[in-house]
N, C-alpha and C positions, 0 to 999 in steps of 0.2 A: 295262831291269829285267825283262821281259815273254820271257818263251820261247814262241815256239810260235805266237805269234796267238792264245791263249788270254785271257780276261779276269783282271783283274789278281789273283793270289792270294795275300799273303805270310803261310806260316802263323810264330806266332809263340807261344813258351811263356815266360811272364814267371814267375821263381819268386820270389819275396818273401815276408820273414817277418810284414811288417805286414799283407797285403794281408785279413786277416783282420777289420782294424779297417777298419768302412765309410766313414768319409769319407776313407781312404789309400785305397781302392779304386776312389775315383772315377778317378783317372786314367785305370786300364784300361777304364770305361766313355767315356771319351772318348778312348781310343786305338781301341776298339773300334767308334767311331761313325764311323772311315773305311772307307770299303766295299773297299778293298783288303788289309785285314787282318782273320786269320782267327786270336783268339786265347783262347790256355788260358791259364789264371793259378791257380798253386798256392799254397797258403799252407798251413800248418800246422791243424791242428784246433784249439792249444791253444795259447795262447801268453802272456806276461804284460810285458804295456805298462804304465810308469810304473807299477809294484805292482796292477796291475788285471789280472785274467786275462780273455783274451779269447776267446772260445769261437766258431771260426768252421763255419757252416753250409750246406755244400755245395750240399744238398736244396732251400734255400729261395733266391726269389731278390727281393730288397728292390724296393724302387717306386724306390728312387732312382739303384737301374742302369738307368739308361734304355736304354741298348742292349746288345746280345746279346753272350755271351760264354761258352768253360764257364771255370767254375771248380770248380775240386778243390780237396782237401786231405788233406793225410799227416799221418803220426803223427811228432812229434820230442823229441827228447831236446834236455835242457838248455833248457826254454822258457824265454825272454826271456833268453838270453845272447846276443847276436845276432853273436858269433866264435867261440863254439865249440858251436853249436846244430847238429843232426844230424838229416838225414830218417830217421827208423825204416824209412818205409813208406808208398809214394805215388810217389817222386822217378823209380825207374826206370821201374814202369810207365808216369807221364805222359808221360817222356820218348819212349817206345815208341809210344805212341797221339797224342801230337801230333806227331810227323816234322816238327818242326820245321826253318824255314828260319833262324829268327833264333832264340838263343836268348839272351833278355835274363834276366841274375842281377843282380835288386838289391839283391844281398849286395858285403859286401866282400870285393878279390879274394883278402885272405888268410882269408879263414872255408871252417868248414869244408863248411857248404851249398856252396861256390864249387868247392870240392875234391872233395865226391861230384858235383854235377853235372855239372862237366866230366867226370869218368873214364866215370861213367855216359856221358856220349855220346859220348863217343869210340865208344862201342861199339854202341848201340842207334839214333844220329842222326849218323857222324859227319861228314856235310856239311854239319852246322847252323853257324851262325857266332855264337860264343861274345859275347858283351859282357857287360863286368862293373860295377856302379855303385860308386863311393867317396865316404863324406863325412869320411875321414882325414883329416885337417890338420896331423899333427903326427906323421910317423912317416918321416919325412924317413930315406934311406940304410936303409930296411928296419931302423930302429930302432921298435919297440914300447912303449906305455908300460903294457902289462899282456905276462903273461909266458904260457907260453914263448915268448919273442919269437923264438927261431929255427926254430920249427915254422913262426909266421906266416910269416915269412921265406920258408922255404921253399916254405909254399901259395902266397903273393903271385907269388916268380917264378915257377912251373907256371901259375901263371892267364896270367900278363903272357906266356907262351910261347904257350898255348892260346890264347886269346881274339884277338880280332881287332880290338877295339875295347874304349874304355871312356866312362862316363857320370860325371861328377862333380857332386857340387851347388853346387860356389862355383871361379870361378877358382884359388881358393887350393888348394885340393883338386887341382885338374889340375897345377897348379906341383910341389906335393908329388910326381905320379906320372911327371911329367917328371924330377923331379929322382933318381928310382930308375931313371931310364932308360928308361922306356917311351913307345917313339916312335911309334905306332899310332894311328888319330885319337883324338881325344877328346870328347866333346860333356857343353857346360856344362848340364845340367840340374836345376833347381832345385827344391826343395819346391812344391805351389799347393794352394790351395784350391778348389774351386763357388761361383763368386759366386753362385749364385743362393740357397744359405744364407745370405746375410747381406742384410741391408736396407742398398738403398741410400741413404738416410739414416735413420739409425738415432734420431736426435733426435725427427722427422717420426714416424714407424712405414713411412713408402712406401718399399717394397721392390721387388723383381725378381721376376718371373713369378710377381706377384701373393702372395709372402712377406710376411707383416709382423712387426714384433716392437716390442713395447710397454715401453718401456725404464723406466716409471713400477713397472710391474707385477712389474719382472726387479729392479728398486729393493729394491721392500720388500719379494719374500723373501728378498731381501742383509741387510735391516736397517740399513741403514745409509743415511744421508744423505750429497747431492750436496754439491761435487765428490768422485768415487770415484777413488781411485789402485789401481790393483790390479797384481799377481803372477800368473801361472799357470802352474805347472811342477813337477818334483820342487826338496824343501827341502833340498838339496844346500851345501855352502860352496860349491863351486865356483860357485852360481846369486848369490851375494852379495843376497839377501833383507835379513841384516840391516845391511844399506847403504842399502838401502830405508828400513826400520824406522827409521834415523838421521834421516835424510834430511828423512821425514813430520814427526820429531817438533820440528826446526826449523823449519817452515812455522807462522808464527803469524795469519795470515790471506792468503786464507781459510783458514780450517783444513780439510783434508781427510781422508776418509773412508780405510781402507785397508780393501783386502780379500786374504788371501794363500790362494792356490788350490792345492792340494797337497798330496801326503805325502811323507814324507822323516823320513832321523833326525835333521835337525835343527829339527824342528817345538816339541820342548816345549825349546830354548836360545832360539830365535827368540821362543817366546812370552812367554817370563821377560823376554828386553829389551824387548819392549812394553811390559810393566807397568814396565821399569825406568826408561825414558825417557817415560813417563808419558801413551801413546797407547791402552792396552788396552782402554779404553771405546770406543775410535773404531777398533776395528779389530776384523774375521771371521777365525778360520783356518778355511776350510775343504776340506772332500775335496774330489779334485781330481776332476771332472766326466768323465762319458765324452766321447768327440769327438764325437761328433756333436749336442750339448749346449753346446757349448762359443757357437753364435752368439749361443741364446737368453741364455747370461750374459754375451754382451760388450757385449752390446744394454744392460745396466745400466753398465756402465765411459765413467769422462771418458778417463782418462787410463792406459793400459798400459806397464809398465815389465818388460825387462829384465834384470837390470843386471848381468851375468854380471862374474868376473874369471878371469884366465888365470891355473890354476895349472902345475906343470911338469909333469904328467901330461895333463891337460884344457886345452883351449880350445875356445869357445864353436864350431861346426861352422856350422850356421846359424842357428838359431831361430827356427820354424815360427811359434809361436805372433806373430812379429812382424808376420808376412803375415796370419794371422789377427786380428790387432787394426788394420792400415788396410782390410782388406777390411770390418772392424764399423766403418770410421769415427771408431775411437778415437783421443787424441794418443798415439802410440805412442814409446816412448823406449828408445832400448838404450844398452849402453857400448861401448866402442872397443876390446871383443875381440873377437877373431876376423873370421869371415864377417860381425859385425851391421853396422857403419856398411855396406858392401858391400849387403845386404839392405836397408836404408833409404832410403839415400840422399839423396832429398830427401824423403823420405816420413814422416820421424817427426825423432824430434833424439836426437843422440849426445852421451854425456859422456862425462872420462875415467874407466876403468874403476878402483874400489879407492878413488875419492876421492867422500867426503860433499857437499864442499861443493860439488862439479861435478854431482851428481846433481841437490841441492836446487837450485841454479840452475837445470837444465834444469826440474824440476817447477814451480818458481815464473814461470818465463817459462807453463806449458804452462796455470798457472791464474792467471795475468794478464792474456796479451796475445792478446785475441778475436780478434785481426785472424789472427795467427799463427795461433791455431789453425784458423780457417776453413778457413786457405792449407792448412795441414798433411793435414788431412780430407782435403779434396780430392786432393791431389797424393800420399795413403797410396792411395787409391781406385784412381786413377790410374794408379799404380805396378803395384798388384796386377791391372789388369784388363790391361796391358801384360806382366807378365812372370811372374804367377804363378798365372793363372785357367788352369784344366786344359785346357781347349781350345787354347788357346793354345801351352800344352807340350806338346798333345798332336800337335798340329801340325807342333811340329820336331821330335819321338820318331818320327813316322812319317817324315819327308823323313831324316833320320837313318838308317834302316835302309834306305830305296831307296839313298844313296849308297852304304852296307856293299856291298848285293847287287849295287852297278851295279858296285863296284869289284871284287866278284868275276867278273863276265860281263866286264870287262876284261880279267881275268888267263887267260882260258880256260874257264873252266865259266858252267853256264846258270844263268841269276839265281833261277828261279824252277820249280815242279816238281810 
């Protein structure tokens, strides 16, 4: 991987549209924390996650990048569309001043960031080696479930020609890009977290590298009394909330607490069946939290749910927030779409997805049987500190790109420059 007898250099330019939101940005601070990678990370100045605008700031550099990295950012059109979002301005210069050896796009490979940054280096880097991320699940034979689907089409195969490599977040995602013909390696990488945001037992308050979080305290600015079921996401049909809302309002002991975390338009349908199934006293809707906020209120949560259903345009991709509720410790429950059993595993418990009385059973096991949930705690913890703690991923993103560079010093040219 090494030219020259030179010490190890791989520069590397990550562009991504979240990298603006600081707990998504940790990765690159532990991608960053290997001494042979030298990298830029661009992300947009402005951008809007989950209805929340995200305002990312160049100039300044947070306490919780612990290691060094530049990062920019360009001006884009169409913020928070994240397929047809457009660098204004940023994307070629970076491209130009990091002479990139790898160049990782954690767009997908039919957007159109994926489509200016490859042409761009074609021209400005073009011995960099292109890789693309996907968390498509459902777009099997370059069918699209949002349209123009033949423009996609046609970005996807230019990426799938240009690129050299792709990054997926769930086997199922890799299957999909197999199955449009793309034979080039693939590497399964998934969503993670910073364990060290979350308390290691969150019941206790003893935490990691000295974190604590007070979960009495995170209680009652909930309002609400233990056991807590909670939500966190856009209020979406496609998220099935009021399958939730059913679900709570069968549980007749213990009775539990609901808290639903979110915005979405279908916040005031969801609220009307609270009051109609007769739980609206015992239940929050609230705004959905920035991320990096997100430990201190799961530090208040027994039990996280959830409960997505596959409609024919959507299914569930992964869901983040699931890694985020065993890394708090929480009994974590999803439904049997998509990527989630996948994501779980033995980590949390699955029902079937679209049905009440399979939710309310998983919920009723999750606030009855102590024993289980001990087991479950543990083996969420477990789970996330094996396959979704950023070091960890960051680990095989970097062995990831020496095989890229080593397979190019195979083919004839120098790995490294």
């Amino acid at each position: 991987m090494i030219s020259g007898g030179r010490a190890p250099c791989i520069r590397v330019l990550a562009v991504d549209h979240t990298a603006g939101v600081l707990p998504f940005r940790k990765k690159f601070a532990a991608i960053a924390a290997h001494p042979e990678i030298e990298l830029t990370v661009l992300a947009p100045e402005r951008w809007v996650e989950n209805y929340r605008v995200v305002e990312a700031d160049s100039k300044k550099r947070e306490r919780e990048d612990r290691h060094e990295y530049r990062f920019v950012t360009g001006s884009v059109g169409w913020a928070g569309y994240e397929n047809r979002a457009f660098f204004r301005s940023g994307l070629g210069r970076t491209i130009r001043r990091a002479r990139p050896h790898v160049l990782h796009l954690w767009e997908e490979p039919f957007s159109v960031i994926t489509l200016q940054a490859l042409s761009l280096a074609a021209v400005w880097a073009p011995r960099a080696l292109p890789i693309f991320f996907s968390s498509d699940n459902l777009s099997r034979g370059f069918r699209y479930a949002y349209r123009p689907s033949a423009f996609y089409a046609g970005v996807e195969r230019f990426a799938h020609r240009r690129c050299v490599a792709g990054t997926a977040v769930s086997d199922e995602v890799a299957d999909v890009l197999r199955d449009k013909g793309f034979s080039k390696p693939i590497e399964v990488i998934p969503h993670g977290v910073e364990l060290t945001d979350y308390p290691a037992d969150p019941r206790s308050g003893r935490g990691e590298m000295g974190r604590r979080a007070d979960p009495d305290e995170a209680r009652a600015r909930l309002g609400l009394d233990p056991p807590i079921v909670a939500f966190l996401g856009r209020l979406l049909h496609q998220k099935g909330v009021d399958l939730l809302i059913r679900a709570v309002a069968r549980i007749e002991r213990p009775r539990p607490s609901l808290a639903i975390v979110g915005e979405g338009p279908e916040r005031d349908s969801l609220e009307r069946l609270a009051a109609e199934v007769g739980i609206l006293d015992r239940t929050r809707f609230l705004p959905l939290v920035p991320h990096e906020r997100v430990p201190e209120l799961l530090a208040a949560i027994d039990i996280l749910v959830l409960p997505s259903r596959t409609l024919p345009k959507l299914k569930e991709q992964f869901g983040r927030v699931l890694i985020e509720g065993m890394a708090a410790g929480c009994v974590t429950i999803g439904s049997s779409s998509g990527a989630i059993p996948g994501v779980l595993a033995n980590g949390g418990l699955i029902f079937e997805e679209d049905n009440v009385e399979s939710l309310r059973g998983a919920l009723t096991r999750a606030l009855g049987e102590r024993a289980l949930v001990e087991e479950l705690r543990i083996e969420g913890r477990m789970r996330v500190r094996e396959h979704y703690a950023w070091d960890a991923i960051a680990k095989q993103i970097v062995a990831f790109y020496g095989r890229i560079l080593e397979g190019r010093a195979h083919r004839g040219g120098s790995a490294t420059a």
